[in-house]
C-alpha positions as CSV (number, residue, x, y, z in Angstrom):
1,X,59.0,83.7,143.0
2,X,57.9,80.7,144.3
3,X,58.5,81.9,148.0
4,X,56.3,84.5,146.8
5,X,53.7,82.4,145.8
6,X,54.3,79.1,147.9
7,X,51.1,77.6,145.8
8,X,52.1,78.0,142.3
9,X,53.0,75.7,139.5
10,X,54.9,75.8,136.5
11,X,53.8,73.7,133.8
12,X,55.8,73.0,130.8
13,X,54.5,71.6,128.3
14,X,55.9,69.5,124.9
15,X,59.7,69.8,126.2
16,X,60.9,66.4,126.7
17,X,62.3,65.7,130.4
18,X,65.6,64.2,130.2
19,X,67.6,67.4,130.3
20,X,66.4,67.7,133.8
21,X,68.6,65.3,136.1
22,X,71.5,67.8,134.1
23,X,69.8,71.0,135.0
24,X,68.5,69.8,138.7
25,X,72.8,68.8,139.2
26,X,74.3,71.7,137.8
27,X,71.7,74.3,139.8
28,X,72.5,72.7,143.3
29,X,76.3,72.9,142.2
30,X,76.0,76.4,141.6
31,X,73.7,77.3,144.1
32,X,76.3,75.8,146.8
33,X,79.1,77.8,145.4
34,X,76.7,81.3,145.4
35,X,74.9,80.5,148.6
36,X,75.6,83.4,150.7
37,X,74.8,85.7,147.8
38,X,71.7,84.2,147.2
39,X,70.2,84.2,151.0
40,X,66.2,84.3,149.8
41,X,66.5,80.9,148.2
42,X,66.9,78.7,151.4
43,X,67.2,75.1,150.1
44,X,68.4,73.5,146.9
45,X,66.8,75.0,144.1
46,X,66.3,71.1,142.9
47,X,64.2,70.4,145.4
48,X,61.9,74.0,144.8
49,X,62.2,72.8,140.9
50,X,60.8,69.1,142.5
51,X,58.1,70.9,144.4
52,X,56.8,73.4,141.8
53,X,57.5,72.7,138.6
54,X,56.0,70.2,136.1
55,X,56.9,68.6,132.4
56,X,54.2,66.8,130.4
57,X,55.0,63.5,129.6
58,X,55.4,64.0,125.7
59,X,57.7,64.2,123.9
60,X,59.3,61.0,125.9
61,X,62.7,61.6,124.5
62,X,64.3,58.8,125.4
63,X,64.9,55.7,122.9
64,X,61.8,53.3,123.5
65,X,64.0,49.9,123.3
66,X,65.2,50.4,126.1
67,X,63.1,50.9,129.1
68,X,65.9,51.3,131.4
69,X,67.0,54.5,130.5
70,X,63.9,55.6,131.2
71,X,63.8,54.8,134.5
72,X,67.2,55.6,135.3
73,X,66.0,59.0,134.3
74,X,63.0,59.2,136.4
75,X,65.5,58.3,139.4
76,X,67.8,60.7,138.5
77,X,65.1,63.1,138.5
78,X,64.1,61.9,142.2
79,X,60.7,62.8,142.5
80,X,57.8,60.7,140.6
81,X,55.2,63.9,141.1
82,X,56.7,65.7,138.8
83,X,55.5,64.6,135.3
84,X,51.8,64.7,133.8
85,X,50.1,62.7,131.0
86,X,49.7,64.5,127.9
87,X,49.6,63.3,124.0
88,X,51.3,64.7,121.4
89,X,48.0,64.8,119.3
90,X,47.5,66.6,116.8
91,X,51.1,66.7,116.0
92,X,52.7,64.5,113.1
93,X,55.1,62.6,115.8
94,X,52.2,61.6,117.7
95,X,52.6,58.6,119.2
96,X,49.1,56.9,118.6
97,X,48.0,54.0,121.3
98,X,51.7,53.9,122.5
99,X,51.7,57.2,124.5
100,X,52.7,55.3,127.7
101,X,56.6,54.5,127.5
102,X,57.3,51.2,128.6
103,X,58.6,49.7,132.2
104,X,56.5,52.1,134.1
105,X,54.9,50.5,137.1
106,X,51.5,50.4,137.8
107,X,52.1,53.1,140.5
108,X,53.9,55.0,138.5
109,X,50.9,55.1,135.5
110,X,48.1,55.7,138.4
111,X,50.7,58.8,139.1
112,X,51.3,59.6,136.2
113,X,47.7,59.4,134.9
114,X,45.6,60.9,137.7
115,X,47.6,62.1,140.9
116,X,49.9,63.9,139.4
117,X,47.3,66.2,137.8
118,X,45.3,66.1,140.9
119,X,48.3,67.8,142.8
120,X,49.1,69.8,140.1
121,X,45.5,71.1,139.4
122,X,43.8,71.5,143.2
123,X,40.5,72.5,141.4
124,X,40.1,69.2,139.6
125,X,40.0,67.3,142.8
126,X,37.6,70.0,144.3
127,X,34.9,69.4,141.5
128,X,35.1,65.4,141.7
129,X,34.1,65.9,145.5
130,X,31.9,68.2,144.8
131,X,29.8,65.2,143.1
132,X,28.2,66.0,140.0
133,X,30.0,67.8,137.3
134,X,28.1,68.1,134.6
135,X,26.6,71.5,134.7
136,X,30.5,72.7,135.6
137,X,31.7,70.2,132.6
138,X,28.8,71.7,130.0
139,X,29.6,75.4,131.0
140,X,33.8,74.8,130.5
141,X,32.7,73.4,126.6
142,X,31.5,76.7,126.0
């Protein structure tokens, strides 16, 4: 698909992120061992999964006492483009002012926070350049 559409994005949304070092290992081990079968997909599908696919940041599913876990898990995931702010609001669970986990760098907020979703969202950037929103802001309330 995505050779298809070299553009697109997958966003998933509310689905925690720590099962993907796992699924990002165990889909270059396969891919290796199914290579010539598969001949279309021409690199490891963990780096297509790096380039087009991304998780919300919520639920952060990792225990927040210890922030190295965390970012053991972002390494694992190797690529810091991949995930994109988001609350858990309205839920119960949500996590009030604490929505940032902790030992995140200051980078890695600004990522996290704005250029992620910049990447992710082409169109965003193209109305901030285009100067004034408003009248494009006023029209997407209704």
């Amino acid at each position: 698909m995505f050779q298809k559409f070299p553009a697109l994005k997958l966003v998933v949304i509310e689905s925690g992120f720590t099962w993907l070092p796992t699924l990002l290992w165990r889909t270059n081990k396969t891919w290796r061992g199914v290579r010539p079968e598969v001949p279309w997909i021409d690199r490891p599908p963990a780096e297509i999964v790096r380039e087009h696919v991304r998780l919300t940041l919520q639920p952060v599913d990792v225990p927040r006492t210890d922030p190295h876990i965390l970012a053991r898990t972002l390494e694992h995931i190797g690529s810091d483009r991949m995930l994109l702010f988001s609350t858990d609001y309205p839920h119960w669970q949500f996590d009030g002012e604490d929505v940032l986990p902790d030992g995140l760098s200051g980078d890695a907020v600004r990522r996290l926070l704005i250029d992620n979703a910049l990447d992710t969202y082409p169109r965003l950037r193209d109305e901030a350049v285009m100067g004034d929103t408003t009248a494009v802001t006023q029209e997407a309330v209704r």
